[in-house]
C-alpha positions, 0 to 999 in steps of 0.5 A: 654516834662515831662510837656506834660506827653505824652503817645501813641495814643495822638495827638500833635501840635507843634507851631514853629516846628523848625527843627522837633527835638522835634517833632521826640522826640514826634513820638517815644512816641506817637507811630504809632496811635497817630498825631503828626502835627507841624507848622511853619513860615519858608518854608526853615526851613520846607523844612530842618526838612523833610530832617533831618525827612527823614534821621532819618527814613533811618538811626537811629536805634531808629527807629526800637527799637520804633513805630514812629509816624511820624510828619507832617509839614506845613509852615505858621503863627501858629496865622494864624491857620484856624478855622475849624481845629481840637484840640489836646491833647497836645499843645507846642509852642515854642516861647513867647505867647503874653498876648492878645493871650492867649485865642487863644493857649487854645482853640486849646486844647481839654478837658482835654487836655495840653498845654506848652508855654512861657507867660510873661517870665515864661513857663506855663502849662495850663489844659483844665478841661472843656470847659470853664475852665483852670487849670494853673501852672507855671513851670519856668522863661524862656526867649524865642523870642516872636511869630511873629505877622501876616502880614495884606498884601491881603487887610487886610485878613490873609491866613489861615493855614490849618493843615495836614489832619489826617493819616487813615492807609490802612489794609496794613499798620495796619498788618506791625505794628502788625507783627512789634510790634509781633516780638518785643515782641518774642524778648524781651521774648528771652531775657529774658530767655536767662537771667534767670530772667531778674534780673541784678546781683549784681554790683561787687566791686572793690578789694583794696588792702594795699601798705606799704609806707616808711615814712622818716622824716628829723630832724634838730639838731645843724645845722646837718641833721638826717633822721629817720623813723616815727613809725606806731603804726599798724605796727608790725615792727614799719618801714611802714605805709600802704596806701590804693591803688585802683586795677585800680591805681595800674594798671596803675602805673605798667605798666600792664593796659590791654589795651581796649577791643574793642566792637562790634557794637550794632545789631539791633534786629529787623532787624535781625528777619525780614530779617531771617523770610521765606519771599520773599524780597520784603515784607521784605523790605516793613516790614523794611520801605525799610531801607538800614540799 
């Protein structure tokens, strides 16, 4: 994801989209005017990360802390894409790219656009600079299972995939993102007063303490045992040594360790603002995607 050098409002295409877990990732940063499509091969699998989509939206509090730009998933062969498609800022394919399909992955680029894939078992990063020209830069060895080739069934024709078509919010859904992003802003803001200036204090350190420690040695002379103690010459009375003993340690082997202090959960902020607002409920709800949590 740090190779993408994603921002807001830019359009991505995953090819081999999985279970949809970088796509989520993405939509988090991309925010709710960006595109976020992602394709792949396996219809179960697709049927899988909608579920697991739908869920995080329902359930995680990651949700409300960010706007999200939600991904779209199609099924079918990324190497099957049809032409007519649109290009993207920012390409990642997550399995092994063929050398003779190279050219294909750059052309799904936009200029100035990213792409991130693995080529002959090194993950790359390729700039479109132009429209005929590249920048590339290798990023490490990696060892991915390669991109599986299209079938030549239905007379030798290949069946396009057509990708998601784009997103065009109503007037609707543009006004809850406004108010969405306004009460996030109003909370920060509380926050920040409440804590002054917003500045962390200074980590405190932890009190040590010197613990005397008894040193005995144990002197063999003509088979008899003696036992004496070895002066430490920092000890005024020449019968202790000192031992520095971390607070914590000393703690625990006194016995007196306070036990754990349990923590509330944490509160989404969000949500509580919404649901304190004078609004009938319904649109309460609507503010909150209709999230039961």
């Amino acid at each position: 994801m740090e190779a993408l050098e994603l921002h807001p409002g830019l359009s991505f295409l995953n090819l081999g989209s999985g279970t949809g877990y970088l796509s989520t990732m993405v939509g988090l940063i991309l925010g709710p005017f960006g595109i976020n499509h992602g394709v792949e091969l396996h219809a179960d699998v697709v049927d899988y990360a909608k579920q697991k989509l739908d869920s995080f939206v329902k359930t995680s509090d990651s949700f409300d802390k960010f706007e999200f730009c939600e991904p779209s998933f199609v099924s079918g062969n990324c190497l099957e894409i049809s032409l007519d498609c649109g290009q993207y800022d920012r390409v990642y394919c997550g399995a092994g790219v063929q050398k003779e399909h190279e050219d294909y992955m750059k052309n799904l680029l936009k200029v100035s656009g990213i792409l991130v894939m693995p080529l002959e078992e090194k993950l790359i990063k390729i700039t479109r600079t132009t429209a005929n020209t590249w920048e590339t830069k290798k990023i490490l060895a990696v060892s991915f299972a390669p991109l599986v080739q299209p079938s030549n069934k239905d007379s030798g024709r290949h069946r396009a995939v057509q990708l998601p078509s784009l997103n065009v919010y109503s007037l609707q859904d543009l006004a809850r993102i406004t108010i969405r992003t306004t009460l996030k802003n109003v909370i920060k803001q509380e926050k920040t007063a409440k804590s002054g200036n917003g500045l962390k204090s200074p980590p405190r350190f932890k009190r040590r303490r010197l613990r005397r420690r008894r040193m005995d040695a144990i002197v063999f002379v003509d088979k008899q045992v003696f036992t004496s103690r070895i002066p430490n010459p920092f000890d005024n009375n020449n019968n202790n040594s000192f031992e520095e003993v971390d607070e914590d340690e000393r703690r625990k082997q006194s016995g007196s360790e306070h036990p754990e202090q349990k923590h509330d959960p944490p509160v989404n902020l969000l949500r509580e603002k919404i649901l304190s607002l004078p609004l009938p409920d319904p649109l309460k709800s609507y503010l909150l995607y209709y999230r039961q949590k």
